[in-house]
C-alpha positions as CSV (number, residue, x, y, z in Angstrom):
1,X,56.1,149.8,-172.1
2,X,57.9,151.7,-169.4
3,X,58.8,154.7,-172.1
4,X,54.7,154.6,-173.2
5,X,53.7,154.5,-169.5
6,X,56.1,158.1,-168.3
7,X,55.2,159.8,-171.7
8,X,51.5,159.1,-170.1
9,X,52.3,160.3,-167.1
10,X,54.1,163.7,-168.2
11,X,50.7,164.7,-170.3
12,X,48.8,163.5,-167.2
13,X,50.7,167.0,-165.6
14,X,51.4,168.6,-169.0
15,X,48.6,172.2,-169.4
16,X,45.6,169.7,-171.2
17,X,45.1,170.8,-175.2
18,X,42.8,168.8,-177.6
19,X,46.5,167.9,-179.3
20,X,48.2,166.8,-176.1
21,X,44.7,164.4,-174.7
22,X,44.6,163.1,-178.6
23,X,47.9,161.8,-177.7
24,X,47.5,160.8,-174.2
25,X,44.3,158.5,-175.9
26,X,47.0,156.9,-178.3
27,X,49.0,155.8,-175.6
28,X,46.1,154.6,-173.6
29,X,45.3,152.1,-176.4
30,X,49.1,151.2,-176.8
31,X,49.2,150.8,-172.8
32,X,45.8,148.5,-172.5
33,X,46.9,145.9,-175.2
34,X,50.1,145.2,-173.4
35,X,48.4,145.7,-170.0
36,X,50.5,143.5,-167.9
37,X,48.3,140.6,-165.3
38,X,48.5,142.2,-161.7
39,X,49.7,145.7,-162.6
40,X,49.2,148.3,-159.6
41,X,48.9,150.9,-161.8
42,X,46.3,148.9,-164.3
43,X,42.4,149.6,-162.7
44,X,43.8,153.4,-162.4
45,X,45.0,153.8,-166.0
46,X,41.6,152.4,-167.0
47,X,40.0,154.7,-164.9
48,X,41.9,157.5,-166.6
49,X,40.6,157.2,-170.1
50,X,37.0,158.9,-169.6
51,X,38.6,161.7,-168.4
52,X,40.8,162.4,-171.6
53,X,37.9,163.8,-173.4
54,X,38.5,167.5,-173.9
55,X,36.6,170.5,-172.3
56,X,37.4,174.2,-171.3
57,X,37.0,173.7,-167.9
58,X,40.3,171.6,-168.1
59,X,42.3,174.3,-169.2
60,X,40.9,176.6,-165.7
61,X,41.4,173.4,-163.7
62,X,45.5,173.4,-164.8
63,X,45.6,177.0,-164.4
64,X,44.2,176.7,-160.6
65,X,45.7,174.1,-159.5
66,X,49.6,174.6,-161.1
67,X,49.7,178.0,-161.7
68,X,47.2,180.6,-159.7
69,X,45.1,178.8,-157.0
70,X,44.5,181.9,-155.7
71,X,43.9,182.2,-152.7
72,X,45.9,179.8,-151.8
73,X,49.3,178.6,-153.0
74,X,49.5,176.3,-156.4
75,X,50.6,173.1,-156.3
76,X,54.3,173.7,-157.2
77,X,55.0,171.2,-160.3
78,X,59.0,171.7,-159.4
79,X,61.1,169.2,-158.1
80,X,63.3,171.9,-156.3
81,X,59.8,173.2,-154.8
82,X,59.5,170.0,-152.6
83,X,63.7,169.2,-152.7
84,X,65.3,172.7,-151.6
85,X,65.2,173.7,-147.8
86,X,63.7,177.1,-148.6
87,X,61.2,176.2,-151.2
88,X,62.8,178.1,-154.0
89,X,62.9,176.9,-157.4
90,X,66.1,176.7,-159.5
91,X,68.2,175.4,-156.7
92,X,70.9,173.0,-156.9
93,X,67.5,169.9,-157.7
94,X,67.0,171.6,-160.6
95,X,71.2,172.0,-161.8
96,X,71.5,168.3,-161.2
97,X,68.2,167.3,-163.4
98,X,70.0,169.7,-165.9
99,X,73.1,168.3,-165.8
100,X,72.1,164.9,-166.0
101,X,70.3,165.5,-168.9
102,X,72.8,167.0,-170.7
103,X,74.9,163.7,-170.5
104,X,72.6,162.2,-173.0
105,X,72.2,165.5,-175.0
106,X,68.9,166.8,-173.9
107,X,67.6,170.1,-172.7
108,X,64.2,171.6,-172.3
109,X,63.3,174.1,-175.2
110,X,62.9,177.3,-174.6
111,X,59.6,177.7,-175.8
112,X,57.8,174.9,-173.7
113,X,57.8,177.6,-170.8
114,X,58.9,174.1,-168.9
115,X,62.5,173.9,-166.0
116,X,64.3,170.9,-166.2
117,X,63.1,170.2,-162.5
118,X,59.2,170.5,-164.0
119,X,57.2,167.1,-163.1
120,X,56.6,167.1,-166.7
121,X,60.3,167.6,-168.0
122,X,61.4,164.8,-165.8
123,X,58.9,162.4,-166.7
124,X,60.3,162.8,-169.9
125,X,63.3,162.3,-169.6
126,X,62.5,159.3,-167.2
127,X,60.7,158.1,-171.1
128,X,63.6,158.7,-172.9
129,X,65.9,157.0,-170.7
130,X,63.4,153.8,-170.0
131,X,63.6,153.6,-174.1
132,X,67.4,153.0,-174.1
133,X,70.0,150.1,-172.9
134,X,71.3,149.2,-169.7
135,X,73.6,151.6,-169.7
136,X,71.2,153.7,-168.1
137,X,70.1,151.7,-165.5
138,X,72.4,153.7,-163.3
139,X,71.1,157.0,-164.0
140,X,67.3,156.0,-163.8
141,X,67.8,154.5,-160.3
142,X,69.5,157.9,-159.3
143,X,66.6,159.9,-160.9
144,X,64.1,157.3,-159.3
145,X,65.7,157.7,-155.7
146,X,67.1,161.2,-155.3
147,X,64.7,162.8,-157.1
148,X,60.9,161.0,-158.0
149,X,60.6,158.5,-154.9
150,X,61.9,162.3,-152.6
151,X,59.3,164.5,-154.3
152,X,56.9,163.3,-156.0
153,X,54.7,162.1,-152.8
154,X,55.0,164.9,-151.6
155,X,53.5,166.7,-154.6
156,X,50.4,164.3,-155.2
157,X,49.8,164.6,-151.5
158,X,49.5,168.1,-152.1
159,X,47.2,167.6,-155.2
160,X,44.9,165.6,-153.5
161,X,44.6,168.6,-150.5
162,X,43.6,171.2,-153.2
163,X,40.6,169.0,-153.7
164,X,41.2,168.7,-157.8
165,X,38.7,167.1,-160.7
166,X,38.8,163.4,-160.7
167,X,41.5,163.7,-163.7
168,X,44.1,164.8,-161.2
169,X,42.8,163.0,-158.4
170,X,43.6,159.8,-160.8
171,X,46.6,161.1,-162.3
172,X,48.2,161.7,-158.7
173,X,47.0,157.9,-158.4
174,X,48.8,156.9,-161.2
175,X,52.4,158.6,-160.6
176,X,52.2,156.9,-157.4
177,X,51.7,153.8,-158.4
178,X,53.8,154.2,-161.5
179,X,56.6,155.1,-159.3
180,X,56.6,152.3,-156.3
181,X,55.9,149.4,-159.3
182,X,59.0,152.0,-161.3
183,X,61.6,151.6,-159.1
184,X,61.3,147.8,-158.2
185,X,61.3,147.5,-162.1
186,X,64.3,149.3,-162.3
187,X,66.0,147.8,-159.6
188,X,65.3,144.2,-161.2
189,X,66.8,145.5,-164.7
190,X,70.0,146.4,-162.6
191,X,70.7,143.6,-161.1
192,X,70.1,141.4,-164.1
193,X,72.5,143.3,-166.1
């Protein structure tokens, strides 16, 4: 469930196609039959599921909020954004995301336009590595603290302040809750194993 519930996330931030919200309804059905009893994240993930329907305004709301938002500054989907001291992206955040995906053989492609320090590029990996063993518990409770739990707040704090469409007002919801519920999940799986 934990793979199925970042891969949601990532298209949650991912530039909306009818493709990509096609995919994002799949999980959704996956995610509700194995809804666990109590989940933080549960009413929020329902909620999210009416707003999956494509429309063109979707595609202008992405582009305002993560890429123009003129006047104002976007809403910087970069981990090195919110973790560098100057605010510059590919700094050293954005190295170590690349470098710890290259341990397991992964790299963004080229042609996704995506840094390995984007929100959706390390939800991603955050899947991939949920789908594995215990062997890397270690490496998900490093991307966990140093890197989600650091700046991801800090980016749906600053989605919320751009005053977004309900789908980003929820999603924001979700990666919150994803995350708190996230690392005491992962934190469990380490010291079982």
């Amino acid at each position: 469930m934990r793979p199925q519930l970042y891969l949601f996330a990532s298209g949650l931030f991912n530039q909306p196609t009818l493709a990509r919200l096609e995919m994002l309804r799949g999980l959704l059905a996956e995610l509700r039959q194995a809804l666990p009893p109590n989940a933080p994240w549960g009413e929020t993930l329902i909620a999210l599921e009416s707003q999956l329907d494509y429309d063109e305004g979707m595609e202008a709301e992405y582009s305002r909020l993560f890429i123009l938002a003129f006047p104002s500054q976007a809403v910087q989907p970069f981990g090195s954004y919110w973790l560098e001291n100057d605010q510059r992206l590919l700094g050293d955040s954005t190295l170590e995301i690349k470098w710890m995906m290259a341990e397991y053989g992964i790299e963004v492609a080229d042609n996704t336009g995506l840094l390995p320090d984007h929100i959706v590029s390390e939800l991603e990996f955050m899947a991939y590595l949920a789908g594995l063993d215990e062997t890397t518990y270690q490496t998900q409770q490093k991307l966990l603290e140093q890197h989600f739990a650091r700046w991801m707040p800090q980016f749906t704090v600053a989605l919320r302040d751009a005053n977004p469409a309900p789908r980003y007002r929820l999603a924001a919801d979700f990666l919150d809750q994803l995350i708190d519920w996230d690392r005491q999940q992962v934190q469990q799986l380490s010291s079982a194993g």
